[in-house]
C-alpha positions in Angstrom: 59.4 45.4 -17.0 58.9 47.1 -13.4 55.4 47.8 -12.1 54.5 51.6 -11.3 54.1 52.5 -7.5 50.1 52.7 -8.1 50.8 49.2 -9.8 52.7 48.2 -6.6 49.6 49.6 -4.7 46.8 47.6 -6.1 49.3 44.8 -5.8 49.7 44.6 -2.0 45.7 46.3 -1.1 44.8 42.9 -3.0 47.2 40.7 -1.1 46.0 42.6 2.2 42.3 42.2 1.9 42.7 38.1 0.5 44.7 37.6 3.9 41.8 39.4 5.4 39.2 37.2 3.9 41.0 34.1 5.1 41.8 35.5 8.8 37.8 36.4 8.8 36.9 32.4 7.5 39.5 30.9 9.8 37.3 32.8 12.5 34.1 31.8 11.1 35.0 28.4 10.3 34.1 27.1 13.7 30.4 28.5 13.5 30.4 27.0 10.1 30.8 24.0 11.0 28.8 24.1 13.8 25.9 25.0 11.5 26.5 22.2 9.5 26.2 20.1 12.2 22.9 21.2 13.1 21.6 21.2 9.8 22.7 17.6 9.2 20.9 16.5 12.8 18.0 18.4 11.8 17.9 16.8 8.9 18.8 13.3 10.5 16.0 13.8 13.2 13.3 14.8 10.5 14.4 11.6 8.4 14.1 8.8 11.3 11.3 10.7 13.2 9.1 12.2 11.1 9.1 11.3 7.5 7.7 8.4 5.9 11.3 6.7 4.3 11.9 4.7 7.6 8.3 3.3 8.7 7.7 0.0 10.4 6.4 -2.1 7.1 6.9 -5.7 8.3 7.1 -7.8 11.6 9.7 -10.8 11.5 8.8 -13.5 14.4 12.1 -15.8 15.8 12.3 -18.7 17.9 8.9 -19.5 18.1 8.1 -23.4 17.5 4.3 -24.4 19.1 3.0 -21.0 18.2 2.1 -19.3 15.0 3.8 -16.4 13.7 0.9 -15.1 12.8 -0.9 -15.6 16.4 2.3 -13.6 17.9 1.8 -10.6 15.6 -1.9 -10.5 16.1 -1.0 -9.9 19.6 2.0 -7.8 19.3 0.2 -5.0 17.4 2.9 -3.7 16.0 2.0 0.0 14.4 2.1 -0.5 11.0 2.9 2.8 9.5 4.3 4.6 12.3 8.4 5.8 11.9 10.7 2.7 13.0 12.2 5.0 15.6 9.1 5.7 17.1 7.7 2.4 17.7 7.0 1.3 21.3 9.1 -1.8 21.7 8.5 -2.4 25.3 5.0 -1.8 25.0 5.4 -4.7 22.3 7.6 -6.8 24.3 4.9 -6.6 27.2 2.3 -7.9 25.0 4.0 -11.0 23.6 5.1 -11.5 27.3 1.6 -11.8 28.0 0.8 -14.7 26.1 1.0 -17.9 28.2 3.5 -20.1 26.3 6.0 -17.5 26.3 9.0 -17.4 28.8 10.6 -14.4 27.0 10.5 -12.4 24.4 13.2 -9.5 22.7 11.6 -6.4 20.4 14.4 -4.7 18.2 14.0 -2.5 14.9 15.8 -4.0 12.3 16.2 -1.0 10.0 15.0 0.4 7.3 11.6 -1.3 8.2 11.3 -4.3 10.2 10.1 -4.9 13.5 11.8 -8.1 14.6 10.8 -10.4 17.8 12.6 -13.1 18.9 10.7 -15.5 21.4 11.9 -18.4 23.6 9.1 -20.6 24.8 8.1 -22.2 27.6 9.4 -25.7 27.9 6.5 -28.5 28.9 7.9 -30.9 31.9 4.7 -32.4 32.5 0.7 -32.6 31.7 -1.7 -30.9 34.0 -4.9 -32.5 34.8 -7.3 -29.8 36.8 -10.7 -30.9 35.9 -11.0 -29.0 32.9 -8.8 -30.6 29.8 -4.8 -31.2 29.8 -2.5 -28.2 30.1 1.4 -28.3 29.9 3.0 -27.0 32.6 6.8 -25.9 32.9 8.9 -26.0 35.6 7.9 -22.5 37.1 4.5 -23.7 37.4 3.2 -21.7 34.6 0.2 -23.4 32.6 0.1 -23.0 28.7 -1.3 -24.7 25.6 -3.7 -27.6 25.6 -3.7 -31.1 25.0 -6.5 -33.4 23.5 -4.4 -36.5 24.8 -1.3 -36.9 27.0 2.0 -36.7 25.0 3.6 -40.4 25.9 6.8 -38.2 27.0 5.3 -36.1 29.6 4.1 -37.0 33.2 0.6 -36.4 34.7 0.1 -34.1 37.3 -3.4 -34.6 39.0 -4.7 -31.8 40.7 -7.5 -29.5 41.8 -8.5 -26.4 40.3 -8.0 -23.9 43.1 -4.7 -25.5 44.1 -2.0 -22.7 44.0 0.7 -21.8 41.6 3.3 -22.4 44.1 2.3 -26.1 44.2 1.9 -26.5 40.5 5.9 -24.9 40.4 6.9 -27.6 43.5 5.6 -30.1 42.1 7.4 -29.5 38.5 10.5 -29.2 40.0 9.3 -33.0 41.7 8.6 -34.3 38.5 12.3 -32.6 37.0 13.9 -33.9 39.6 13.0 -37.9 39.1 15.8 -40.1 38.4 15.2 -41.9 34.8 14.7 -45.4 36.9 11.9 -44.1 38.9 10.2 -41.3 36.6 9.7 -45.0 34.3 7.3 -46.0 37.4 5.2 -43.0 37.8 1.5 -42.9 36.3 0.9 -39.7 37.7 1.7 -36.9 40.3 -1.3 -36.1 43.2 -0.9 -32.3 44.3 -2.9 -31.3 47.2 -0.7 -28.5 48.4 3.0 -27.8 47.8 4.3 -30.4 51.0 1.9 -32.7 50.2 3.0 -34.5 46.4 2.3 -37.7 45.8 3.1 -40.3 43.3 1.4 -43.1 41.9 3.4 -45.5 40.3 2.5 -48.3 38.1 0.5 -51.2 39.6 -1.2 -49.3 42.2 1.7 -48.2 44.5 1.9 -44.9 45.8 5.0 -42.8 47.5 4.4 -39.5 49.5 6.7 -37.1 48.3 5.8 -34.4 50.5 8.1 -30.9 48.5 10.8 -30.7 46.3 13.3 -30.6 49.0 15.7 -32.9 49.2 14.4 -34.8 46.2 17.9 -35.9 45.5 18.2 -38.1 48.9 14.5 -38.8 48.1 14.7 -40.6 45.3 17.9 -42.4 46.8 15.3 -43.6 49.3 12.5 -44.7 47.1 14.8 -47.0 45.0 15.4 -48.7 48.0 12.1 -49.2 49.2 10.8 -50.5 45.9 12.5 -53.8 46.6 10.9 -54.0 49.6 7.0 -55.8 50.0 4.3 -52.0 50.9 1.9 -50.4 48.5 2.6 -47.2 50.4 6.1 -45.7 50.5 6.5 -42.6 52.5 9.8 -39.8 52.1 8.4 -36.9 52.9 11.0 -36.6 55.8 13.9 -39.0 53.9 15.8 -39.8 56.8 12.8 -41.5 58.9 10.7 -43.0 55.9 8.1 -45.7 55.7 6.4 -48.7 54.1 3.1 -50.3 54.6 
């Protein structure tokens, strides 16, 4: 069977106009995908921004080991409610930073609806004694917590209350610096300023520290002098000491 001519026609005016079509969509393909793209980032930004499926529901608290969980998230304030990716983590990160026994803190959103904050603490090297109840101090200097008693692992530091940060953080880095032998010896640690750090030692003796310098050299010094008769040992400048 042959087709007519007007058969032939039809034939080849459909063949025309579907390579037409596809010549037209290989041409619009582009935009079409482009307008997919959009719609799905529309539709992505609406989701993680605006709508309520991914809200901040609960706070998870890491690291922390003194401090209740539920004292950090009293002060973090996270926005309960508001969308995950909205959430002000620095803003969250400064106010846990803020509390006194924290060295550091991290903020992250743990998706679809945690806030989680992960906490290191400061680490106690001694006791603070200002007048006004026990403190633990670390080795910056910074004060934090509070103490009925003094922990039978910790040094006292004896000092006054306007004395300065600076000599609070020298004389940590005294007390840190101790050698095990000597550190056994000391009842407490005098702070007047941050050259002049004394400490008292077990049956009444005393050494002037003076700063942190040199403590190494210091220390070499004082176990020395120990074996030698003086109630009051003096390295404030280890390589012209004295006794008396």
């Amino acid at each position: 069977m042959t087709m007519t001519d007007e058969e032939t026609v039809t034939v080849a005016a459909r063949e025309f106009a579907r390579r037409r079509w596809l010549q037209r969509l290989r041409r619009l393909r582009p935009l079409l995908y482009a307008v997919l793209v959009l719609v799905l980032a529309a539709a992505g930004t609406w989701l993680v921004f605006f709508s309520s499926v991914l809200t901040a529901r609960e706070v998870s608290v890491h690291g922390n080991e003194t401090m209740s969980s539920v004292r950090v998230r009293a002060v973090a304030k996270v926005p309960i409610g508001t969308q995950l990716a909205r959430v002000d983590l620095a803003a969250i990160q400064a106010r846990v930073e803020a509390l006194p026994a924290v060295r550091s803190a991290s903020v992250s959103r743990s998706w679809p609806h945690t806030i989680a904050i992960s906490i290191t603490e400061r680490t106690p090297v001694a006791v603070v004694d200002r007048g006004a109840g026990l403190q633990a101090v670390d080795e910056d200097g910074v004060l934090f917590g509070s103490y009925a008693r003094k922990p039978a692992d910790l040094p006292l530091i004896a000092t006054a209350p306007d004395v300065r940060a600076e000599a609070l953080a020298e004389a940590a880095h005294v007390v840190t610096s101790l050698r095990d032998d000597i550190a056994a010896k000391v009842e407490r640690v005098d702070v007047a300023s941050v050259d002049r750090i004394k400490l008292v030692l077990t049956g009444g003796r005393t050494v002037m520290w003076g700063s942190a310098e040199e403590s190494a050299q210091k220390a070499a010094v004082v176990a020395v002098l120990l074996q030698q008769p003086g109630t009051e040992i003096d390295v404030s400048v280890p390589g012209r000491p004295t006794t008396r």
